[in-house]
N, C-alpha and C positions, 0 to 999 in steps of 0.2 A: 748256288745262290744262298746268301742269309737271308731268314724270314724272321717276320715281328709277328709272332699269332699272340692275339686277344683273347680271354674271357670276354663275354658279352654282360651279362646281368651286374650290375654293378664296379664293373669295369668301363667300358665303353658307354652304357647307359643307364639310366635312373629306369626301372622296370617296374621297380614295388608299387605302385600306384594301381595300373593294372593286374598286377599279382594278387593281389589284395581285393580287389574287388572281386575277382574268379572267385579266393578264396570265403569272404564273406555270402558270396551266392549258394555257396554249400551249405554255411551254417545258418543263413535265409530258412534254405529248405528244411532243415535240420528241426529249424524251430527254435534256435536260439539268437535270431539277430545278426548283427554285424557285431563281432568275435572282435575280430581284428583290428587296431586303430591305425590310418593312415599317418607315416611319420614314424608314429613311434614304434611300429613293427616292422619299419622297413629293414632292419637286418635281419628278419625271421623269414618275410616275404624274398629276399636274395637269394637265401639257400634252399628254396621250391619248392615244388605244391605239397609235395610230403609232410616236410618239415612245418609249413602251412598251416593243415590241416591237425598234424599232431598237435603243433603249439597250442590251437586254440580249442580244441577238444580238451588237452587239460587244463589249459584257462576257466572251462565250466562245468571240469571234475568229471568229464565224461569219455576221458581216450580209451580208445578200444582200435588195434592194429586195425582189423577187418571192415572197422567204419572209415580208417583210412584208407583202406584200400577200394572200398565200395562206391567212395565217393571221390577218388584220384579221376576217374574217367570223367566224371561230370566239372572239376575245375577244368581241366584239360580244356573239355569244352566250352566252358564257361570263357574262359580265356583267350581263346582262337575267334571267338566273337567280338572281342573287345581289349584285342591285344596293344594295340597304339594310342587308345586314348589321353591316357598322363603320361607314356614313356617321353624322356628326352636324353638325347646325348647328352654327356657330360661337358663342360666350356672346353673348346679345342678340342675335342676327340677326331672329328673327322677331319682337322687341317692338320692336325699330327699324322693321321692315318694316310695322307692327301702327301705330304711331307717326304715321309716314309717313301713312299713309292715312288716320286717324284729321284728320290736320295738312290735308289736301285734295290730297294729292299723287297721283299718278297713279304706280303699280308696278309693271314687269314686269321679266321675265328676257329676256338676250340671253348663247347663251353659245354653244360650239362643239361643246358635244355634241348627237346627235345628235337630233334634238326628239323622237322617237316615245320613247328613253329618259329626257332629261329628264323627260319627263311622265310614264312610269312611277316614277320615281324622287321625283318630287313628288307622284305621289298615292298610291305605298305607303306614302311620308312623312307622310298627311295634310295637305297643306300646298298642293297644288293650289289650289285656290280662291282664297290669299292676292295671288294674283299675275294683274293681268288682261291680261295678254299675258306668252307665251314665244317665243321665236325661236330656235333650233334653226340647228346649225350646215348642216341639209340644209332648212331651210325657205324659203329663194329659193337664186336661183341661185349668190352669192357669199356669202361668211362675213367673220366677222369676220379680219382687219382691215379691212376693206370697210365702208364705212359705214354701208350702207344697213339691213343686219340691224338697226341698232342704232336707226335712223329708222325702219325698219319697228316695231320693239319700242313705241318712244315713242308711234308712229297710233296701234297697236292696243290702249294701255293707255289710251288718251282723247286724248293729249297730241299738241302741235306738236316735232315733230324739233329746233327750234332753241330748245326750252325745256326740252331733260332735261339730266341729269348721268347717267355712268356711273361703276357702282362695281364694281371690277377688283382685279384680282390680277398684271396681267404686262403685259409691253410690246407684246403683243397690246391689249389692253384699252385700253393708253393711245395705242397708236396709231388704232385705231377712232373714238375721242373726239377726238384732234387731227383725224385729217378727215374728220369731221364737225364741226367747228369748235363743240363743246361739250368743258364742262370733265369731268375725270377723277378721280374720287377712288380710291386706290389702296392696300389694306388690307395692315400689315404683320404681321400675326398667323399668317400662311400659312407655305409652308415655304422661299419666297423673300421673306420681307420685309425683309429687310435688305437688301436691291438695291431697295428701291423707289424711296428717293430720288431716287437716280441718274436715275430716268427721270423726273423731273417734273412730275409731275403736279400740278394745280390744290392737291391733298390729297391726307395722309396719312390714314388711320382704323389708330386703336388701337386701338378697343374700339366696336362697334355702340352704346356709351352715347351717344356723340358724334355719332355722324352726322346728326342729324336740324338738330342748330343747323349743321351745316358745309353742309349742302344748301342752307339758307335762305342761307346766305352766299353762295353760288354760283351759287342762280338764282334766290334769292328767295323770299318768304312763296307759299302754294298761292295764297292769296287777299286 
């Protein structure tokens, strides 16, 4: 079977909203406020709690690894409490996705969040079910940019690893899909799309209306 595995954060859905609020609840505690601005940090909030948390510690001249690290476990939770309240799928994400499967394609998510939230986040979404493998960035032992997560994703949704395409958001993604020597399509509707080109990927997606003819172009009819 060919499979269509997603990125989740910024791919299939707008997250920063609730990323952001986890992460501002650290620097709450911290004693410096709300760090972070909604919008305009949404491409810092995409690439996770880490990155998060480093950003806005040097924002107020204060980064230290270990207060990254000290306070990862508290967004984490911060998070899981309040994981769906400003997420949304992006326009057509899930009648692409709906599409897809409908076409004979095989769909799962491979993304770097951590799978035990992914999964809450798509079954408080209702939307669990759509997707028949997730891989999670603590699901084996390496992650994406690592291949294998993303091979892993393809077994598990039916499909052979050298017959998916991944749909991404960032030069994680595209680098995942170079090697694994499968193509990459790479959506510019997120809050870095205008750097997509640059990284070259197979394709661009503008709008989830399109991606179902750009797949067949990339690896082919399901059947």
């Amino acid at each position: 079977m060919r499979t269509v595995i997603f990125d989740l954060d910024g791919t299939l859905a707008d997250t920063s909203g609730d990323l952001l609020e986890a992460a501002n609840h650290c620097f709450r505690h911290m004693g410096h406020g709300d760090v972070l601005v909604h919008g305009q940090d949404a491409g810092i909030a995409l690439r996770g709690g880490r990155m998060m948390l480093s950003h806005g510690l040097n924002r107020v001249g204060e980064y230290d690894e270990q207060t990254v690290l000290s306070y990862y476990p508290m967004l984490l939770e911060a998070y899981s409490k309040a994981i769906d309240t400003h997420t949304q799928f992006y326009p057509g994400a899930l009648q692409a996705v709906e599409h897809l499967k409908t076409a004979g394609y095989g769909v799962g998510i491979c993304t770097n969040k951590p799978e035990a939230l992914a999964d809450q986040l798509l079954s408080q979404m209702g939307v669990r079910d759509q997707f028949a493998s997730l891989v999670g960035a603590d699901t084996l032992p390496v992650r994406k940019p690592d291949p294998e997560p993303l091979r892993e994703a393809a077994r598990r949704a039916g499909g052979h690893p050298d017959l998916c395409v991944l749909i991404g958001d960032s030069d994680t993604d595209r680098n995942t899909a170079r090697a694994a020597g499968v193509p990459s399509v790479l959506v510019t509707f997120g809050p870095s799309g205008d750097d997509m080109a640059a990284l070259e990927p197979e394709a661009l997606l503008h709008h989830f209306d399109d991606l179902p003819d750009l797949v067949a172009d990339l690896i082919g009819a399901a059947a």
